[in-house]
NUSE-281667 format. One record per residue: residue number from 1; x, y, z of N, C-alpha, C in turn; residue in one letter. Coordinates in steps of 0.1 Angstrom, whole numbers. Example, Ala and Ser with C-alpha at 12.3 -4.5 7.8 and 13.67 -1.06 7.14 Angstrom:
! residues 2
1 132 -57 78 123 -45 78 132 -33 78 A
2 128 -22 71 137 -11 71 129 0 79 S
//
This chain:
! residues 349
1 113 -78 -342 108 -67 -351 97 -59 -343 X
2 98 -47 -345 88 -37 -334 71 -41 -343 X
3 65 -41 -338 48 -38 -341 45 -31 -351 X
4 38 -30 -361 33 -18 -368 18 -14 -362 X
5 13 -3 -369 3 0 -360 -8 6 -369 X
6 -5 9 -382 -8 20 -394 -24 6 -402 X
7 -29 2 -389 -35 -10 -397 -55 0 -404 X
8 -51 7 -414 -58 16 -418 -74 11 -417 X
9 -75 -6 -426 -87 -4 -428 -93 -9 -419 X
10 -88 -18 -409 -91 -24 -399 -95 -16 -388 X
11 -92 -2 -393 -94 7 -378 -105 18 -386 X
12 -107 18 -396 -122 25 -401 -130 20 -401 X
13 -143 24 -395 -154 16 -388 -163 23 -394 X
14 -174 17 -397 -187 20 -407 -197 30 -393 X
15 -196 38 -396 -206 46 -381 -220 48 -385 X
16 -228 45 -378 -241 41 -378 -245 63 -381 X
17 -247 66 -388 -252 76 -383 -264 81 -371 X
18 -274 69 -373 -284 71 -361 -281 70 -347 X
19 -267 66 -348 -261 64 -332 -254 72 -327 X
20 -249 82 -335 -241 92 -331 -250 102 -318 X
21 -243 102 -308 -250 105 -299 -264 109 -294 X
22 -267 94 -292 -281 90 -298 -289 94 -284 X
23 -281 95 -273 -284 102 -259 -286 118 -263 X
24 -293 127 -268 -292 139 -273 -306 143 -266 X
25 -313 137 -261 -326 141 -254 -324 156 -246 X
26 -331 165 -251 -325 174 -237 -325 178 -225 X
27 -335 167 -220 -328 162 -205 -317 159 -200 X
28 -310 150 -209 -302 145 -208 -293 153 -211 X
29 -293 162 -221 -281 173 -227 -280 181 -214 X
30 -288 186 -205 -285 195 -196 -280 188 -183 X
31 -285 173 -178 -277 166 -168 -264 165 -167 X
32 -262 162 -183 -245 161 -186 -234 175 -181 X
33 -244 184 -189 -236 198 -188 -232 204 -171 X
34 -246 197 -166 -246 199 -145 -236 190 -145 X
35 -233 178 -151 -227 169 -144 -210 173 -148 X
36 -206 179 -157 -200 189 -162 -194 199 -153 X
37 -203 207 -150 -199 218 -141 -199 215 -126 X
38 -207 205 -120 -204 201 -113 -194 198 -103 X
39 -183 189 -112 -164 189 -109 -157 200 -104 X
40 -167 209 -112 -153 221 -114 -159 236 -100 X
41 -172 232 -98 -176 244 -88 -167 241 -76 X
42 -170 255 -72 -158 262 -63 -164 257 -51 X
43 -174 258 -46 -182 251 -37 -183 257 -25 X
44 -186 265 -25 -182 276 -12 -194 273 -1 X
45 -196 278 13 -202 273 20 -217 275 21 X
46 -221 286 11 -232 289 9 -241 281 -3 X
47 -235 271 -7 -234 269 -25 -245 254 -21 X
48 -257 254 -29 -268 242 -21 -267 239 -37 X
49 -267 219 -35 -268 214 -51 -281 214 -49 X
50 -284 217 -66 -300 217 -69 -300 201 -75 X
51 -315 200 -68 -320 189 -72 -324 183 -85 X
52 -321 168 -88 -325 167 -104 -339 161 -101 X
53 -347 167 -115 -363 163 -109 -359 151 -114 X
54 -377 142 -109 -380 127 -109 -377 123 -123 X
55 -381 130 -136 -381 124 -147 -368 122 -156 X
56 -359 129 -154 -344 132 -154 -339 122 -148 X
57 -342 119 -132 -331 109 -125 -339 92 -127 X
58 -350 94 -133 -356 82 -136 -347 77 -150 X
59 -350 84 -161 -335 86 -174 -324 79 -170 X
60 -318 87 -165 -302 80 -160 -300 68 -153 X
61 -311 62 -145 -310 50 -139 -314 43 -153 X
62 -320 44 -160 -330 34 -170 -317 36 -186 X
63 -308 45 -183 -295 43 -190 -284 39 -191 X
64 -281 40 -172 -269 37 -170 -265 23 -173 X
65 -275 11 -174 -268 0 -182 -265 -1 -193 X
66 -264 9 -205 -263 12 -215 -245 12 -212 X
67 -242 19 -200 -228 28 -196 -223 17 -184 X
68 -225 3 -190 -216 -2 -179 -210 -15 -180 X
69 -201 -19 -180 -195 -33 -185 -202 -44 -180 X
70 -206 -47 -167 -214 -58 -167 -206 -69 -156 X
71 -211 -73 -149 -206 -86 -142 -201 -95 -154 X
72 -202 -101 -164 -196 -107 -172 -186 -107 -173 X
73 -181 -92 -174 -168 -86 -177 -158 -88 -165 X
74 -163 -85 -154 -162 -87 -139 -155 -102 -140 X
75 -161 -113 -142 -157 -124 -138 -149 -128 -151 X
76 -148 -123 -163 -133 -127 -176 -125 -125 -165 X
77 -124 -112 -159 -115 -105 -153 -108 -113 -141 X
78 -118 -119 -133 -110 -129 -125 -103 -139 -129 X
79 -113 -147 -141 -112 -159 -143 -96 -160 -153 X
80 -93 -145 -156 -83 -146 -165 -80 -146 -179 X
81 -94 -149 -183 -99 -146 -196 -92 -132 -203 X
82 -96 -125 -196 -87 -106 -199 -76 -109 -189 X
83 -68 -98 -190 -52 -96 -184 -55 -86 -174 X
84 -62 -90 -164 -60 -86 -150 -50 -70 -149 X
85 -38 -79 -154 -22 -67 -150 -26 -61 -162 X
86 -24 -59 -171 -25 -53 -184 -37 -42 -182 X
87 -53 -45 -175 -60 -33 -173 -53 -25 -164 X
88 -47 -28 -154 -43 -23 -137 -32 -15 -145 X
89 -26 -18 -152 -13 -11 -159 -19 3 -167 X
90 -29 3 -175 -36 9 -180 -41 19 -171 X
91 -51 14 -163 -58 26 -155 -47 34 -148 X
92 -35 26 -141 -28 36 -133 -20 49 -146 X
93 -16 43 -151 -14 52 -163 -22 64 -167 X
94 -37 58 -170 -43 71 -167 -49 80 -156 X
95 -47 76 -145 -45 82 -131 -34 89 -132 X
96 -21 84 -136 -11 98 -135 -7 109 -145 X
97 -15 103 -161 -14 110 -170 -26 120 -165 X
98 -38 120 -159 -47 128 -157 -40 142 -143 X
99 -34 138 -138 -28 145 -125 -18 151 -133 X
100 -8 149 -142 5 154 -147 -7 163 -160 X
101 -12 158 -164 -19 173 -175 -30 184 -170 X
102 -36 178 -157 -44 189 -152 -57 189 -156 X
103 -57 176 -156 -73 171 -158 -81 168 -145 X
104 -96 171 -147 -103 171 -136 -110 149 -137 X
105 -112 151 -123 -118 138 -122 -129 132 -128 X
106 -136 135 -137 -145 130 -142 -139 125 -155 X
107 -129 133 -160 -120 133 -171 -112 115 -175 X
108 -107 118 -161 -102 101 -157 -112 92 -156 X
109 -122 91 -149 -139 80 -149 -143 77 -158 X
110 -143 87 -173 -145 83 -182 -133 75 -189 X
111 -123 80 -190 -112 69 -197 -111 58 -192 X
112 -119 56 -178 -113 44 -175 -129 37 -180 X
113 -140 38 -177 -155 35 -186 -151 30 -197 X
114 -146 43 -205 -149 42 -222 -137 23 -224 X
115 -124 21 -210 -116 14 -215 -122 0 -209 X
116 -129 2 -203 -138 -13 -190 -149 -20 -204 X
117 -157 -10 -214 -167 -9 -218 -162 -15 -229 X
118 -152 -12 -238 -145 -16 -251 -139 -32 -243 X
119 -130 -30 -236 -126 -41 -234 -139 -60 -229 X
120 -152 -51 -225 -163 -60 -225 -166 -67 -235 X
121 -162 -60 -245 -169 -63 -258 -161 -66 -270 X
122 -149 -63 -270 -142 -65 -278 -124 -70 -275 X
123 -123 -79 -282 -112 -86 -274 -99 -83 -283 X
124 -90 -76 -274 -75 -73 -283 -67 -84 -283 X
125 -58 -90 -291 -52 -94 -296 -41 -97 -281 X
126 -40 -111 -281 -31 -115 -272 -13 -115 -274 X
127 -2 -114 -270 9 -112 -271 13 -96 -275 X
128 3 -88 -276 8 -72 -284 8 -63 -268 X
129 21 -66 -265 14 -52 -252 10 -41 -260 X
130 17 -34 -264 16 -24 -274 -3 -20 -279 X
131 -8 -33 -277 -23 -28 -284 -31 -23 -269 X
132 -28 -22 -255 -34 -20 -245 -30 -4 -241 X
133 -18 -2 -240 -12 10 -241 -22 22 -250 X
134 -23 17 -264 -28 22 -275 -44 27 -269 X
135 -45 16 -267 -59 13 -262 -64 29 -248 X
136 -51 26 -239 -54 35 -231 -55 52 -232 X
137 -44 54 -244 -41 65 -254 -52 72 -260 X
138 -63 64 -269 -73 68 -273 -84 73 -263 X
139 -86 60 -254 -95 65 -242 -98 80 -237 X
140 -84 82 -229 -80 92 -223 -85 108 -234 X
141 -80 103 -244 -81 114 -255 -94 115 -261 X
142 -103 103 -262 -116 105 -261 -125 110 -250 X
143 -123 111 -237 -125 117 -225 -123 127 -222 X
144 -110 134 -224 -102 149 -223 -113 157 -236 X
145 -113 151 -249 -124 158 -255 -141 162 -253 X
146 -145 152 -248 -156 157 -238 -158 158 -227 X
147 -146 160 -218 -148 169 -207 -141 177 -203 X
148 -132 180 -210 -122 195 -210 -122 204 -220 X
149 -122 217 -215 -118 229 -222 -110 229 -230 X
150 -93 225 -227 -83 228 -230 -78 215 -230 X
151 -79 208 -248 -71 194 -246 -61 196 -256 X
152 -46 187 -251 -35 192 -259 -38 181 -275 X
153 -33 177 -279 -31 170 -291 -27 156 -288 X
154 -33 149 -294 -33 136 -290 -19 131 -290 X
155 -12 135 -292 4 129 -291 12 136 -281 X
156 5 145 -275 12 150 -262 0 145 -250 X
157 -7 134 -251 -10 128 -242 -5 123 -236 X
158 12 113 -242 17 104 -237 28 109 -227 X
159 22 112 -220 31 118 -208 35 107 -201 X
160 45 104 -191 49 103 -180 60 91 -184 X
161 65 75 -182 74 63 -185 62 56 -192 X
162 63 52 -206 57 48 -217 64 42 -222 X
163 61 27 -227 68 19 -235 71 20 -246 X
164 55 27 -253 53 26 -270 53 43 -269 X
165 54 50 -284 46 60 -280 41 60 -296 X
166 33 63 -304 24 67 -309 20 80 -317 X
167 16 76 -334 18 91 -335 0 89 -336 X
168 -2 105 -343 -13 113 -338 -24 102 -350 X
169 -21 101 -361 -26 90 -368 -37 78 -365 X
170 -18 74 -354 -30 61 -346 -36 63 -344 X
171 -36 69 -329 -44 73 -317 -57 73 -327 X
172 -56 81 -338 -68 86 -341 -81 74 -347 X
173 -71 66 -351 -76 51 -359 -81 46 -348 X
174 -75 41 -335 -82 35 -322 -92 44 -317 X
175 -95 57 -314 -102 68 -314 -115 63 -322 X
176 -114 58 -331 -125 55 -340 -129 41 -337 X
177 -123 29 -335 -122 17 -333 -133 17 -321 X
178 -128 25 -308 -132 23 -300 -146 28 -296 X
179 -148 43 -306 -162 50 -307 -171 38 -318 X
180 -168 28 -321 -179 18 -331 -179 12 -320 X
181 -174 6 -314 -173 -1 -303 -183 0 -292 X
182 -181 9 -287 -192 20 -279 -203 23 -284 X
183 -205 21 -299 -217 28 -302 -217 44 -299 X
184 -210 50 -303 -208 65 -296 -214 72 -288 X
185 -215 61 -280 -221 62 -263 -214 68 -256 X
186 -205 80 -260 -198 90 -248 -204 97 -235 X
187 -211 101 -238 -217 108 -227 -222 95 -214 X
188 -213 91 -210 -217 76 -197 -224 83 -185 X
189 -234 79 -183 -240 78 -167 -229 72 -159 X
190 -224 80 -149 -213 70 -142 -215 75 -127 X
191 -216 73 -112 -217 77 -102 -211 91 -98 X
192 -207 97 -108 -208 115 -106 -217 122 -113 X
193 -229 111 -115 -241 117 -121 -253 120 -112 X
194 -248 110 -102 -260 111 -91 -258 111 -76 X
195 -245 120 -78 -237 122 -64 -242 129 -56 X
196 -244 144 -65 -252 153 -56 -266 153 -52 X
197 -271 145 -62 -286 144 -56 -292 136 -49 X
198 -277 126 -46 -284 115 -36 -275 122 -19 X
199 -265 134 -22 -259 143 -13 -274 151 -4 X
200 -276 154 -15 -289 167 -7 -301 157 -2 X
201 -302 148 -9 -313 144 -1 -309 138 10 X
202 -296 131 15 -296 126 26 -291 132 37 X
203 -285 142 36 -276 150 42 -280 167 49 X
204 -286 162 61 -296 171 71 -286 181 75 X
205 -273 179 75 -268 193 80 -257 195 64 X
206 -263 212 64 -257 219 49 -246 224 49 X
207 -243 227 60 -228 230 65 -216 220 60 X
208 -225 207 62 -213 198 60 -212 194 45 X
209 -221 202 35 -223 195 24 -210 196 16 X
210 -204 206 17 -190 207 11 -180 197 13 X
211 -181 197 23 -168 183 28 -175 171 26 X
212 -187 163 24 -195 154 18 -189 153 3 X
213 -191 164 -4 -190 159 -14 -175 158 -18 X
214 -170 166 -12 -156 170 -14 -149 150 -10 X
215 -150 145 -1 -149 135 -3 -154 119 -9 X
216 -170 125 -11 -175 111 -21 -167 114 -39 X
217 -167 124 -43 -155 126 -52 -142 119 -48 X
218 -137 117 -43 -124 109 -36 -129 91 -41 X
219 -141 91 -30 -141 77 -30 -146 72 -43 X
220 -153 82 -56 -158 78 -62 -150 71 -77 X
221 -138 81 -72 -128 84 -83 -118 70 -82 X
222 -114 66 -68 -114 57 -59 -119 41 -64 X
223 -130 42 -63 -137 26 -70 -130 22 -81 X
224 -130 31 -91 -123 31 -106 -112 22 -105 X
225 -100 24 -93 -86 20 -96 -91 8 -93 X
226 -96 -2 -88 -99 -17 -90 -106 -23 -98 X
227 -111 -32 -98 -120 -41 -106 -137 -41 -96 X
228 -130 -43 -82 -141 -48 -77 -153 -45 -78 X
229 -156 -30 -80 -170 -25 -80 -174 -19 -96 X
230 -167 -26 -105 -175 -35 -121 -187 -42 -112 X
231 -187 -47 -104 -199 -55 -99 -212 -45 -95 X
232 -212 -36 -93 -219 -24 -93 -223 -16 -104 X
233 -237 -13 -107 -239 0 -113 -237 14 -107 X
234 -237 25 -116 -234 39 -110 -240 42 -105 X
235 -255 41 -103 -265 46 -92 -261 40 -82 X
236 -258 25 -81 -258 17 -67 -242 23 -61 X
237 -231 27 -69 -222 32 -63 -221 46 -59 X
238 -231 54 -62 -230 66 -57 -238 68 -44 X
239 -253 57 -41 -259 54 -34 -249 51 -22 X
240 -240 45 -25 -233 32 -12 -219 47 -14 X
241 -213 54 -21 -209 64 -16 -214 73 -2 X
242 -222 76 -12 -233 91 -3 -237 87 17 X
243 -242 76 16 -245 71 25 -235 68 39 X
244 -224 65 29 -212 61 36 -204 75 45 X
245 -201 86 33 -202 97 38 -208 103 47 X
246 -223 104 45 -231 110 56 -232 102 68 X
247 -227 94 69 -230 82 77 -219 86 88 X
248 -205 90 85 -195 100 96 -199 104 105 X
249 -209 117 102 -214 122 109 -228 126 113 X
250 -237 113 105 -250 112 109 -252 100 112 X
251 -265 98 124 -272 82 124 -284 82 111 X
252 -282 71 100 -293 71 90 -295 55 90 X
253 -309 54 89 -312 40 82 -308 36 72 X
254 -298 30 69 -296 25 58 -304 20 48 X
255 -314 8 51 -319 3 47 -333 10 39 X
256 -336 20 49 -345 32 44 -342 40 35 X
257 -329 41 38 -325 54 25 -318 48 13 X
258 -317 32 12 -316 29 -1 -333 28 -7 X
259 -343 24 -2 -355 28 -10 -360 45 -11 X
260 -353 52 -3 -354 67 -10 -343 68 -17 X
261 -334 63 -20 -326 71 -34 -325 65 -43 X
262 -330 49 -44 -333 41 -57 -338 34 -51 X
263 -352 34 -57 -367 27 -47 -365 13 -54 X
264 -362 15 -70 -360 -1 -75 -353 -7 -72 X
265 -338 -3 -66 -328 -13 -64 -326 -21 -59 X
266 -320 -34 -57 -322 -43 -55 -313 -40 -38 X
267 -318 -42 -25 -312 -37 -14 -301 -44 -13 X
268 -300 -58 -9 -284 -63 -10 -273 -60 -17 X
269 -279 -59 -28 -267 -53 -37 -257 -41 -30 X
270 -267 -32 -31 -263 -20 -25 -256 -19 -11 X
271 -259 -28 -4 -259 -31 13 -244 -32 10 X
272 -243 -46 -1 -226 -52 0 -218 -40 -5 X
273 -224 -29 -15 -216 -21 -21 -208 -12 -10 X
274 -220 -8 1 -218 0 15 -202 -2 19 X
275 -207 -15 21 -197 -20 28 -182 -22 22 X
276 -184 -24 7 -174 -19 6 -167 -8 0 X
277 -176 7 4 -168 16 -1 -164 17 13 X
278 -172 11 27 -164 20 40 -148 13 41 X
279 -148 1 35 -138 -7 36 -125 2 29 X
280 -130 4 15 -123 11 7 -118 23 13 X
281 -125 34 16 -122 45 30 -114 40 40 X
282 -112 31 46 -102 27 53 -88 23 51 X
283 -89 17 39 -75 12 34 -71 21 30 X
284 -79 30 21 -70 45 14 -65 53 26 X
285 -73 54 33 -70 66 44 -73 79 32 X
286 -83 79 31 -89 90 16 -92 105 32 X
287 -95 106 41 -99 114 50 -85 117 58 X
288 -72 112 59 -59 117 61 -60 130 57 X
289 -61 135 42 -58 142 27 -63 156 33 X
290 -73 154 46 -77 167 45 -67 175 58 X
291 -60 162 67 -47 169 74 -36 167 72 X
292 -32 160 63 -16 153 60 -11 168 56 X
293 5 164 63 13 178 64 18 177 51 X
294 15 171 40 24 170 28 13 179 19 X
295 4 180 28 -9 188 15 -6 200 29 X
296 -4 216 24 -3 228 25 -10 233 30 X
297 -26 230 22 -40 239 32 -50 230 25 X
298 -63 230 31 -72 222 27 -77 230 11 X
299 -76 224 3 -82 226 -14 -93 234 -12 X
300 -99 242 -23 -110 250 -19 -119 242 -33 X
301 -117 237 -38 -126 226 -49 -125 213 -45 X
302 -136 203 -52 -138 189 -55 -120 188 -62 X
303 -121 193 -71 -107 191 -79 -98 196 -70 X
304 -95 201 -59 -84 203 -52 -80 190 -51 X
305 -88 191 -43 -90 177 -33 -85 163 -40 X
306 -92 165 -50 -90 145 -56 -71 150 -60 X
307 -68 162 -66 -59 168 -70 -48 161 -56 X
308 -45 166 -47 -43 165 -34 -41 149 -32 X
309 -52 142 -37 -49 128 -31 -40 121 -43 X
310 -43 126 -55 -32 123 -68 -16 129 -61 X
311 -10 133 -56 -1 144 -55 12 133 -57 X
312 9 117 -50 21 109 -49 21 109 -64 X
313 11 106 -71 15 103 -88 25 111 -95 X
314 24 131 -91 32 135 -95 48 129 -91 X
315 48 129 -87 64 127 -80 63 112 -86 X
316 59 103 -87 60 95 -100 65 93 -110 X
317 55 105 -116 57 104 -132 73 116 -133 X
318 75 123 -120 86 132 -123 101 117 -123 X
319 100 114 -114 111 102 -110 110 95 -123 X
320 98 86 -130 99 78 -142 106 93 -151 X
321 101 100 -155 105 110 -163 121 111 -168 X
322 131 111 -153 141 113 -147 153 98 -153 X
323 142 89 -149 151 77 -156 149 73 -168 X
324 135 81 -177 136 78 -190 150 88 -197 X
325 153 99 -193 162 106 -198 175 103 -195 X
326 183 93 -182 189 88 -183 189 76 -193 X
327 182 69 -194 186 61 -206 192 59 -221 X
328 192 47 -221 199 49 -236 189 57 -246 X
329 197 59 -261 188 67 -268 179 60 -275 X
330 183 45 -273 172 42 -285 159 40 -275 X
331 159 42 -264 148 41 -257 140 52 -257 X
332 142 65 -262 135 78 -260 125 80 -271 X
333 119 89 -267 102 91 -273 106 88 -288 X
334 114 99 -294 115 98 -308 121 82 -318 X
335 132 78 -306 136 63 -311 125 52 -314 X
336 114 55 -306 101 45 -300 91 48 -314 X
337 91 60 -314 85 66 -324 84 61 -340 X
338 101 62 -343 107 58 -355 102 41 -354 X
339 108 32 -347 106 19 -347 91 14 -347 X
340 82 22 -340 65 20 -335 58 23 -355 X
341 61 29 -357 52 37 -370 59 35 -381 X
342 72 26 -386 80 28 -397 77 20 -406 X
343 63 10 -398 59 -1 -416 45 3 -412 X
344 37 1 -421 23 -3 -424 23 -15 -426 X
345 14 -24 -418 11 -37 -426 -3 -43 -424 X
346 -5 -51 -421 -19 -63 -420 -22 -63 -402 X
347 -12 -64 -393 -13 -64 -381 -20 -57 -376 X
348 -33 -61 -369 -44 -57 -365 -49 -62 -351 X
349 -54 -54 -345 -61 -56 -334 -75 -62 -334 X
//
């Protein structure tokens, strides 16, 4: 028997009104909106990021554990406690649904947050694939609404080879599930909050600043698709970004310039993070992207770029696409549809 999903009262959640975006400071309202436009500038060679002052980037360090799963979560995740494959299945899904709709990279950081953050805290129901999928559906649709212009409808999220698919109902019940969950802590401090300002300050030649950022965007976007750097906060990963980058083509003290860009941080931490985002830079070959003959001309955005290194996804989701439509019929969106949503019952997450 297929899953029901219509679990009404189980998915209405009592919302604190005092919590509704209880980050509304407007400090904070205008970081987000930089952090915002940020993604999307064109970035041209004359184009210098402005600095965030002290009191602003003191905020976001003194928030970001508000916006972060926690080593806790980190070691379920080894230990097996959570489903390892079942997140990995998840995130890639939303790596290629973000590339197939024309979503910018911050768009994806958060779905994959809002999904690291809920899953910390709240534990789905074992044997349901069906409730992780779901899970990743709302995310994504919770993310596309605060950080895109143009979001389609929550039921044309389900792009690409999908098991379940979902009507707009659900999504919307888990949408809610997952905002009590969160605390309607949307707006996450996440390492594209403190990219640029840990860019300008370490980074002595301005010429290079475009391609700096153009690829700690890469690597940033990058960290996400594993587990390993949940062991990290967002300052400490943008720190062990930035550094790594400038580090190409400058000699910097390391050790110095983690007490200039987070004087509190704990140095080790950061040191191991270093090391493994250069690690990470090597296995990806994230700096290929800017000559591989399969990319046409180098991007003229941050979003080219991460665009450019997504490009295998397209061709992906077009091949799954290809063999979903060869299949039989009961396997197609609308068959999945009928069988996914055709009881209401008690079944709950």
């Amino acid at each position: 028997m297929a899953p029901s999903f219509d679990c009404v009262s189980s998915l209405l959640c009592a919302e604190d009104s005092n919590n509704v975006f209880d980050e509304g400071h407007s400090v904070y309202e205008d970081t987000w909106q930089h952090h915002r436009n940020h993604q999307r500038h064109g970035f041209d060679e004359s184009y210098e990021l402005p600095l965030q002052d002290d009191e602003c980037f003191a905020m976001m360090v003194e928030k970001e554990q508000q916006h972060w799963p926690g080593v806790v979560y980190l070691n379920r995740l080894h230990s097996g406690d959570l489903d390892f494959g079942a997140r990995n299945e998840a995130v890639d899904w939303i790596e290629k649904a973000r590339v197939q709709l024309g979503f910018g990279p911050l768009c994806a950081y958060l779905s994959i947050n809002y999904l690291d953050r809920f899953l910390s805290t709240y534990r789905l129901p074992k044997g349901r694939a069906w409730t992780m999928q779901l899970l990743a559906v709302a995310c994504l649709s919770l993310a596309a609404k605060m950080d895109e212009s143009d979001v389609p409808m929550s039921v044309d999220l389900q792009v690409g080879e999908t098991k379940f698919v979902f009507e707009a109902k659900t999504i919307q019940r888990m949408e809610l599930l997952v905002l009590s969950t969160l605390r309607w802590r949307t707006q996450a401090i996440t390492p594209f909050s403190f990219i640029d300002h840990f860019l300008c300050k370490i980074n002595n030649d301005q010429s290079r600043l475009r391609s700096s950022v153009m690829k700690s965007l890469q690597l940033i976007l990058s960290t996400a698709r594993g587990i390993d750097f949940l062991e990290f906060k967002p300052s400490e990963i943008a720190a062990a970004v930035a550094m790594s980058v400038v580090e190409e083509t400058e000699t910097i003290d390391t050790r110095q310039t983690i007490a200039v860009l987070i004087p509190q941080a704990e140095e080790e931490r950061v040191l191991k993070c270093v090391k493994m985002v250069q690690e990470l830079s090597l296995n990806t070959g994230i700096a290929k992207y800017h000559s591989s003959a399969s990319v046409p001309c180098v991007p003229q955005s941050p979003i080219g770029v991460l665009d450019a290194l997504s490009f295998s996804y397209k061709s992906d989701a077009t091949n799954a696409g290809s063999c979903a439509n060869s299949s039989h019929n009961d396997n197609s969106p609308d068959a999945k549809r009928r069988k996914l949503n055709k009881t209401c019952g008690s079944e709950l997450l």
